[in-house]
Kinemage of the C-alpha trace (Angstrom):
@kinemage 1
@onewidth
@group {chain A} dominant
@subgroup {mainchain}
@vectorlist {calphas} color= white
{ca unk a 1} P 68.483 98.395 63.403
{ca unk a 2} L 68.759 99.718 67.156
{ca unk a 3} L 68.192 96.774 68.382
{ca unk a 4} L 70.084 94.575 66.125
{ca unk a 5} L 72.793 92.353 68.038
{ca unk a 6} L 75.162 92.760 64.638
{ca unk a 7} L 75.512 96.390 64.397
{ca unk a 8} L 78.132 98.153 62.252
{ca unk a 9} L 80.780 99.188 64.949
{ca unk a 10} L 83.911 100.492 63.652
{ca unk a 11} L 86.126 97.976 65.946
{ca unk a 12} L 89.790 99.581 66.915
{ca unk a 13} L 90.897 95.486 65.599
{ca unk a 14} L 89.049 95.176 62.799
{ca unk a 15} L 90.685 94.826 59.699
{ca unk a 16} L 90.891 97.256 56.781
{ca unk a 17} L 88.774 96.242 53.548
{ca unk a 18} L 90.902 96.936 50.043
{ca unk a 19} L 89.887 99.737 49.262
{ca unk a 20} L 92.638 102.675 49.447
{ca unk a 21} L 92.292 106.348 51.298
{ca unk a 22} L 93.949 108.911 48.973
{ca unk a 23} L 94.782 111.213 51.630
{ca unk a 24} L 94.315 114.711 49.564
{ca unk a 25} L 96.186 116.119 53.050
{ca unk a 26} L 98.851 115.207 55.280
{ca unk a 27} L 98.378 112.253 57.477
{ca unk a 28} L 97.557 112.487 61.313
{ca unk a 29} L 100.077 110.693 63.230
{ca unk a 30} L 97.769 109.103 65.469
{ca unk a 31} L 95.950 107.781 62.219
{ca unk a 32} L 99.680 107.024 60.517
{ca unk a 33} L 100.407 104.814 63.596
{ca unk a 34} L 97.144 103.210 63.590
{ca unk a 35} L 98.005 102.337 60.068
{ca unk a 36} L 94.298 103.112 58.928
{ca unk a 37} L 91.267 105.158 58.574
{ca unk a 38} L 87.666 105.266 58.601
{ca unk a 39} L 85.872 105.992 55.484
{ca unk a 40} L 84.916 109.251 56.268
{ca unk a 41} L 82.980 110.091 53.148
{ca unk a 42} L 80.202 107.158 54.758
{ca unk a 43} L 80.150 109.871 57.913
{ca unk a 44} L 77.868 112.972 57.005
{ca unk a 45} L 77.629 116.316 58.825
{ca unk a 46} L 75.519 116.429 62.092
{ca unk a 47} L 75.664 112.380 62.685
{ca unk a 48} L 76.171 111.294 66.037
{ca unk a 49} L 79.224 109.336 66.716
{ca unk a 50} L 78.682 106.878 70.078
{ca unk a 51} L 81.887 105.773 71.812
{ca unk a 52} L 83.104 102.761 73.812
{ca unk a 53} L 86.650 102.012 75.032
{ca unk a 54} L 87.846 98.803 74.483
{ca unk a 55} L 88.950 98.607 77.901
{ca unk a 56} L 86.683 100.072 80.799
{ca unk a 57} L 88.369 102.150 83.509
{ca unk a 58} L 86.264 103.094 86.431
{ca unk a 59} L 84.655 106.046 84.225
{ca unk a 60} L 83.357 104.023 81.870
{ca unk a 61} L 82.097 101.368 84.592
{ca unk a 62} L 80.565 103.924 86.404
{ca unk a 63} L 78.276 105.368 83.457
{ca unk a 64} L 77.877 101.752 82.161
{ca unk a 65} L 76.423 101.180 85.538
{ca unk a 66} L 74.024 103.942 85.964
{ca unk a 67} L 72.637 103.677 82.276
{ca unk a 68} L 71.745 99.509 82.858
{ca unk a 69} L 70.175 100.489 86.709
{ca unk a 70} L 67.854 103.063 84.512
{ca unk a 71} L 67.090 100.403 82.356
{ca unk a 72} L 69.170 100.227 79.438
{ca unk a 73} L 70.183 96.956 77.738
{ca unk a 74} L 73.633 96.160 78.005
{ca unk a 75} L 73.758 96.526 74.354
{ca unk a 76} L 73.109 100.083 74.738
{ca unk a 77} L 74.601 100.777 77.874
{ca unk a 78} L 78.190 99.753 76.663
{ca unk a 79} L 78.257 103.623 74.835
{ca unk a 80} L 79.200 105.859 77.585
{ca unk a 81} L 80.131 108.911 75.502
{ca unk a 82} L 78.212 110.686 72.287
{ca unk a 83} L 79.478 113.567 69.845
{ca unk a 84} L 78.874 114.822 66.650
{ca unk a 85} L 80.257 114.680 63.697
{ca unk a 86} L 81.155 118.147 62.388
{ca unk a 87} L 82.124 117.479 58.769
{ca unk a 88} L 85.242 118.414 58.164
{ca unk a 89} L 88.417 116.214 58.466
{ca unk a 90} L 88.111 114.067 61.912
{ca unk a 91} L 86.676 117.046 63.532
{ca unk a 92} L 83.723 116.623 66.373
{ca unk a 93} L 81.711 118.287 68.956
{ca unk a 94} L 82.178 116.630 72.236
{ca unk a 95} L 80.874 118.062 75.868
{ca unk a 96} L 83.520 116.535 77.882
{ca unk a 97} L 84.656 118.259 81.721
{ca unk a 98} L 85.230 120.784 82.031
{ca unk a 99} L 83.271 122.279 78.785
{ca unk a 100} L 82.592 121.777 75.206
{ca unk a 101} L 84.962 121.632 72.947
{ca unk a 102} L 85.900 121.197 69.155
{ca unk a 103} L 88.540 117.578 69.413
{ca unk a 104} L 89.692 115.128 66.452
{ca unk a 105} L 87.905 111.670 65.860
{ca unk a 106} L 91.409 109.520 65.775
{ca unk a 107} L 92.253 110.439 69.154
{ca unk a 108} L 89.255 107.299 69.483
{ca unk a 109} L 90.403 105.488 67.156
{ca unk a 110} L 93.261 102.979 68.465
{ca unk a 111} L 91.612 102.328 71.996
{ca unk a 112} L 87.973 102.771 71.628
{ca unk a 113} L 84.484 101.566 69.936
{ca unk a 114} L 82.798 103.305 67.973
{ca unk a 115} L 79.622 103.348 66.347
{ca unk a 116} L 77.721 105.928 63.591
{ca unk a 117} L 74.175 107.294 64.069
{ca unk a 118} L 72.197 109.270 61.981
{ca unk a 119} L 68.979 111.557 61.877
{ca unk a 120} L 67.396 109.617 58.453
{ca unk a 121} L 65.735 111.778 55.275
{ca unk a 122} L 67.673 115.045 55.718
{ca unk a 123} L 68.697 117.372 53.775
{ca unk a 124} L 72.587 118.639 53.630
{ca unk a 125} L 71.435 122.118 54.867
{ca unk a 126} L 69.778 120.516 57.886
{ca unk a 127} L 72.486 118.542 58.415
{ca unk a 128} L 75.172 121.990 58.291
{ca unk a 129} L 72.498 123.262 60.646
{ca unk a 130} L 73.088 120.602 63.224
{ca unk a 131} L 76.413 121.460 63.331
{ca unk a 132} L 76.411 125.354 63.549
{ca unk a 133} L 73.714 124.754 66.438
{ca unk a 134} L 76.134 122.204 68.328
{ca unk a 135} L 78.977 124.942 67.965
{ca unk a 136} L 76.478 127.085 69.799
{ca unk a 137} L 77.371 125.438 72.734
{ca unk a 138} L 81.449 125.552 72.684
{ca unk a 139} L 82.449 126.466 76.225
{ca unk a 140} L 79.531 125.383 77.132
{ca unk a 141} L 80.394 123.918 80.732
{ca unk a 142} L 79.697 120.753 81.705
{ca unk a 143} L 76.369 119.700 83.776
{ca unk a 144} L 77.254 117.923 86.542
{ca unk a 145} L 74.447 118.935 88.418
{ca unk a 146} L 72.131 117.564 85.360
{ca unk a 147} L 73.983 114.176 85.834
{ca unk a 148} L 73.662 114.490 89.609
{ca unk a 149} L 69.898 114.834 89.812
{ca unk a 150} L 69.019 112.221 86.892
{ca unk a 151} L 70.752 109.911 89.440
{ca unk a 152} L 69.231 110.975 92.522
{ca unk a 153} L 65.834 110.876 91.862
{ca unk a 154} L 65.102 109.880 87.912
{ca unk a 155} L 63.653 113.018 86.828
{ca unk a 156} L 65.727 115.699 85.421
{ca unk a 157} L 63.779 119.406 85.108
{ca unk a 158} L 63.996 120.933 81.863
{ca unk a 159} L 67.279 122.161 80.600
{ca unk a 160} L 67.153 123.683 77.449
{ca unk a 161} L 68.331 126.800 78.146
{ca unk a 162} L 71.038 126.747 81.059
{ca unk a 163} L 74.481 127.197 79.357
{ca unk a 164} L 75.596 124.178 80.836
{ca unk a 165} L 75.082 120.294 78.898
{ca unk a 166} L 76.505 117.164 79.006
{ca unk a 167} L 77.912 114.853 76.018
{ca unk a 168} L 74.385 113.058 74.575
{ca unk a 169} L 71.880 116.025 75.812
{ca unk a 170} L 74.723 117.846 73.134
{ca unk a 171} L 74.416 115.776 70.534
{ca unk a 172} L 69.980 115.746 70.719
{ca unk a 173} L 69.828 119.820 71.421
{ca unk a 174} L 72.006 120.369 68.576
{ca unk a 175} L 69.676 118.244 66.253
{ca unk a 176} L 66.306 119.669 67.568
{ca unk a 177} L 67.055 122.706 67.133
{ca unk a 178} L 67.786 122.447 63.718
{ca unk a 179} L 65.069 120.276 62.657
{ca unk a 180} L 62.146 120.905 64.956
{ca unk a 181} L 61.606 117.363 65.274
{ca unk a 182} L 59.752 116.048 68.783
{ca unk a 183} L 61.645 115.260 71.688
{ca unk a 184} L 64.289 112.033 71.750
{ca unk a 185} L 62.698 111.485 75.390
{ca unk a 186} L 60.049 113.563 78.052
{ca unk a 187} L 60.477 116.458 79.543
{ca unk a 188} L 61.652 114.946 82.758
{ca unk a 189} L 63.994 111.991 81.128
{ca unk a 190} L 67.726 112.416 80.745
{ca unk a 191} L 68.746 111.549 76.954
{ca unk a 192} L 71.743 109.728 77.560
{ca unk a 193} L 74.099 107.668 75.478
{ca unk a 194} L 71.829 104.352 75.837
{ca unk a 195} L 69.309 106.179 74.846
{ca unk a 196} L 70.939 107.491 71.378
{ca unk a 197} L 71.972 103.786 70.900
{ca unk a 198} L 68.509 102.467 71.568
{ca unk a 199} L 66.409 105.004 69.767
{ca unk a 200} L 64.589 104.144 66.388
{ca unk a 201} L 65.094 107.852 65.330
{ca unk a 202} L 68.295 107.324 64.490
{ca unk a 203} L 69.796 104.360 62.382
{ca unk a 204} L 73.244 102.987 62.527
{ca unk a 205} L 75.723 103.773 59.455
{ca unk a 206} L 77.849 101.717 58.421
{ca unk a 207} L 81.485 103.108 58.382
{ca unk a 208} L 84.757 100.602 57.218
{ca unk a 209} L 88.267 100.979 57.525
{ca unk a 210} L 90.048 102.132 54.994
{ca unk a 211} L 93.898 101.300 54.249
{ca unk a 212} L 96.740 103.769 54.119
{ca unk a 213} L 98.213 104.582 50.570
């Protein structure tokens, strides 16, 4: 549940469980040195992947900050960055400065939080949707001016269509676009982060660590 104080985050210290991953490929070295792996057959195409570091530098602080002075819990406002899952390997959809770009999941994995979301009762071409319409996007650049007026004066003007985005406005064009559903927020609210944490539209999915053969 969103607003569930025991939520299934996949912890950078958490412990592997006993099951085995069989890697059918060869081993990352980030994930080799981490010594193990999410279960990424509980992590479907198109599900958005919230991310916390373990230790805040004055980035994080910063968009901590904003998100609780707009109102988020502190439960919510500890995610600072969103992508999406793309479904292949650790692949994901990130807009990060200075554009949008395809990176790998276990760069994350040994210094930050993170946690699993997903759009409930789809079906497998929806979700293969989400992701062609979030690699719509790549080079995208990023919105700073978006950010810039949401924290100015509150209201951000529509943005559907400028070829510009940032990291959770990504993730919820991505998804609307492929499924038609309403609006995560109004036409005038920033979807941010918190906001993917706190929403009921999306439920949390559990993801364990899996141990190295």
């Amino acid at each position: 549940m969103a607003g569930s104080n025991r939520r299934p985050i996949l912890e950078p210290s958490a412990e592997p469980g006993g099951a085995v991953w069989l890697a059918s490929r060869p081993i990352p070295d980030p994930v080799r040195k981490l010594g193990k792996c999410p279960d990424l057959q509980q992590i479907l195409p198109g599900d958005v992947l919230l991310i916390s570091p373990v230790k805040f530098g004055l980035k994080a602080r910063t968009i901590q900050g904003v998100q609780k002075s707009k109102g988020a819990e502190a439960m919510h406002a500890e995610w600072v960055h969103a992508a999406l899952f793309l479904g292949s390997g650790f692949a994901m959809c990130e807009a990060v400065n200075p554009q949008v770009r395809v990176s790998a999941l276990f760069d994350r994995l040994g210094s930050d939080k993170v946690l699993v979301r997903r759009v409930p009762d789809l079906s497998a071409s929806d979700r293969w949707e989400i992701v062609k319409e979030a690699l719509w996007y790549l080079a995208a650049g990023y919105d700073f001016k978006l950010l810039w007026r949401w924290w100015r004066k509150d209201r951000v003007p529509p943005q559907a269509e400028e070829w510009a985005t940032i990291c959770s406005e990504l993730c919820v064009r991505a998804i609307l676009r492929a499924t038609h559903h309403a609006p995560f927020a109004g036409p005038d609210q920033l979807v941010t982060p918190a906001l993917l944490s706190a929403t009921d539209r999306l439920q949390d999915v559990p993801v364990g660590w899996l141990k190295l053969a």
